[in-house]
Every structure is written in structure tokens, then in C-alpha cells.
C-alpha positions in Angstrom: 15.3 -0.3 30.7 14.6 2.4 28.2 12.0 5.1 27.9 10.2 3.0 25.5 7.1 2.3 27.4 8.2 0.0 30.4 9.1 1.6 33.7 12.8 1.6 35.0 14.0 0.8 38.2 14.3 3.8 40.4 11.8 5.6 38.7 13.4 7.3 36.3 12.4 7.1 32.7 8.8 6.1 33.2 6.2 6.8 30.9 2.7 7.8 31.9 1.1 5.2 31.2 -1.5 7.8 29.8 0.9 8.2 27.0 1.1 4.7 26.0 0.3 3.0 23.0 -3.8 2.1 22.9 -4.6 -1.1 21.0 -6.1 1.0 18.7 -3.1 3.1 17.7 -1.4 -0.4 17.4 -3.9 -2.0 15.4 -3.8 1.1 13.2 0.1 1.3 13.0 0.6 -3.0 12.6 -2.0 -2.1 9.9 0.3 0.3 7.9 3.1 -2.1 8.1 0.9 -4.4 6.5 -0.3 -2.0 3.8 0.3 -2.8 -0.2 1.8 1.0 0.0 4.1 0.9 3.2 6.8 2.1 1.3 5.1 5.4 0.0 7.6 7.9 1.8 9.8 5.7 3.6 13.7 5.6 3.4 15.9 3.0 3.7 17.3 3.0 7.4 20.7 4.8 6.7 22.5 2.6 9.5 21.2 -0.9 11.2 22.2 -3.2 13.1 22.0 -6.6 11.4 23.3 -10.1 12.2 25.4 -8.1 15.3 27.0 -5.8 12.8 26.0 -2.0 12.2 26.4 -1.8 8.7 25.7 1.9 6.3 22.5 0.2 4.8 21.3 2.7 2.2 24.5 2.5 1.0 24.9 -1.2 0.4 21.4 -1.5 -0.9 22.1 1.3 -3.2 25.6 -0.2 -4.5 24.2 -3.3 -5.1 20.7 -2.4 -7.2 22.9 0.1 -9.2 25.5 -2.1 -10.5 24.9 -3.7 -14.2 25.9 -7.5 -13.5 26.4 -9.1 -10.2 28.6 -11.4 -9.3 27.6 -15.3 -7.9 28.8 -13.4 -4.5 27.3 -10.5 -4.7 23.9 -12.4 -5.5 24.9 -14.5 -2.5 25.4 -11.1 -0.3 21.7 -10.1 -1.6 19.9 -12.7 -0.6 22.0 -12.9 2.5 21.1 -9.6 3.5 17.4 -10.0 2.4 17.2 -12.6 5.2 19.3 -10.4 8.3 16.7 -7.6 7.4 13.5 -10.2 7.3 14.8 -11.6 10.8 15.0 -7.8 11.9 11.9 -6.7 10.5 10.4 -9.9 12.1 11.3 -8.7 15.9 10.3 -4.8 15.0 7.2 -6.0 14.1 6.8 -8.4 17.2 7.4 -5.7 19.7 5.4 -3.3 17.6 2.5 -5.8 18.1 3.1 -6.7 22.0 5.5 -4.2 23.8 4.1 -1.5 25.6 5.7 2.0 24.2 4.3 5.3 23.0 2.6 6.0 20.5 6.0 8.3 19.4 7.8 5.1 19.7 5.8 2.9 18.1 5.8 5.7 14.8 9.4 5.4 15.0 9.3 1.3 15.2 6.9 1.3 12.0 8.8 3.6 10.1 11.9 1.9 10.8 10.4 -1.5 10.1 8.3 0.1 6.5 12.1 1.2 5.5 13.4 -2.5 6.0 10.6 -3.5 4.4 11.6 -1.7 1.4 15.3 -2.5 1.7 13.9 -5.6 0.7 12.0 -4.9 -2.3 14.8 -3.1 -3.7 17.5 -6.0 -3.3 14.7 -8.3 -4.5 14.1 -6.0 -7.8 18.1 -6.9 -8.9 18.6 -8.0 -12.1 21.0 -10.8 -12.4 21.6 -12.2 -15.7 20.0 -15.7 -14.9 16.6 -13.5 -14.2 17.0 -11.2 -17.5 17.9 -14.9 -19.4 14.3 -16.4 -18.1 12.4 -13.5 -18.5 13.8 -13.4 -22.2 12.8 -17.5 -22.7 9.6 -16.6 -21.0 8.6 -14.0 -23.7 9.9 -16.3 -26.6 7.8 -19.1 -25.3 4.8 -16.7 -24.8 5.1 -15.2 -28.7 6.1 -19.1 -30.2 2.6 -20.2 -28.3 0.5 -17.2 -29.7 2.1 -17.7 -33.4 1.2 -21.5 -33.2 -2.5 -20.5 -32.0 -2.5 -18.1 -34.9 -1.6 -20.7 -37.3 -4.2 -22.9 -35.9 -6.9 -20.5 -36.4 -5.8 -19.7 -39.7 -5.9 -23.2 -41.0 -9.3 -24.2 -39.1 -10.7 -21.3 -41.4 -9.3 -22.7 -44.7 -10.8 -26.4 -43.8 -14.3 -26.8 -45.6 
């Protein structure tokens, strides 16, 4: 096994466990992971494994929230790899909660797992056209509603 926190076999690569994670480092480190500002500071994990594939993922994510109009595909591809990096950030987060590491690992688990994390806000921030469309309606709807309150106020003040 790794140097992660678990003993080998043949004693090499054990940890003290001295140096392991207390339940109060991982309470305090599951905490930032579930922080409204996880993302403050974090990049995107350059390369990561995902559905048994290492792909360049600050790249993808960047090509895809730069473009101007998406494809049916390429939306497909988002919300494809929205779901690989959930079911990754799912077992980061596992281990992080019940694995025994150090506390250098586990800072390197939650950093890795904050920058999935917002992997996944920036593919969900796309705009596609069918988004930009209902957001448009939306804001019609909203104004037609407010001008036909108006018009009901105005004419409830002209009634004797």
C-alpha cells in the first residue's frame, strides 16, 4: 500500500501513527470542503483520472466555458463530465472522511477534491442558448407582470 496512512507489508512506508490525521484535523478539513467558499484559491486539477481515462482537465474545462455556442454534444460532454468529476469527488471525499492518512495527505485530498469541486461550477456556469433563451422569457415575463401591476394600481386610483 502507499504511504498514505496505512502500513505496508514489510514495514516499509509506514507512517507514525503520531503523524496521522486526528478527527479533529478531519472534521476541520471535511469542513472546508463543505464551505460556501471552497473554491477561494483552488485550481482546477491540471490532469485526473476520470471514468478510467487521464484526461488534461483544466484544459477541457477551459475550452468548453470559453466557447460562444455549444453544440447538443458538447452540452452532452458537459454534463457528462460534470457527473465523472461528482463520482470522483464523491470517493475523495469518502476516504477524506474515513481513511487513515496524514494530515499532509489529507490537505492534498481536500485541495484536490475543492478543485473538482470547482471544475464543476465552471462547466455548470455554461451558457447554452436554451439557458440565455429562458433567462430572456424569464425577464419578459417578470417586466409584462410588473407593467400589468402598474396598470392595476393606476386604474384602482382613478376609481371613485
Amino acid at each position: 500500500m502507499s504511504n498514505q496512512g496505512t502500513p505496508s507489508r514489510g514495514g516499509e512506508g509506514l507512517t507514525d501513527a503520531r503523524k496521522l490525521l486526528t478527527e479533529e484535523e478531519r472534521e476541520m478539513l471535511l469542513s472546508r470542503v463543505h464551505s460556501l467558499v471552497y473554491w477561494v484559491g483552488m485550481l482546477i486539477p491540471e490532469h485526473e483520472l476520470l471514468g478510467g481515462s487521464e484526461i488534461d482537465l483544466r484544459e477541457v474545462v477551459y475550452n468548453l466555458t470559453s466557447k460562444d455556442h455549444l453544440t447538443s454534444e458538447e452540452v452532452a460532454q458537459i454534463n457528462e463530465l460534470i457527473r465523472l468529476i461528482k463520482d470522483k469527488e464523491r470517493v475523495l471525499e469518502k476516504r477524506l472522511a474515513h481513511d487513515p492518512m496524514t494530515l499532509d495527505s489529507a490537505k492534498a485530498m481536500v485541495e484536490e477534491t475543492c478543485g473538482l469541486l470547482r471544475a464543476i461550477e465552471e462547466l455548470r456556469t455554461v451558457e447554452t442558448s436554451e439557458k440565455a433563451e429562458f433567462r430572456k422569457a424569464d425577464v419578459i415575463s417578470r417586466l409584462d407582470d410588473a407593467r400589468r401591476w402598474q396598470r392595476f394600481v393606476e386604474s384602482t386610483k382613478m376609481a371613485p
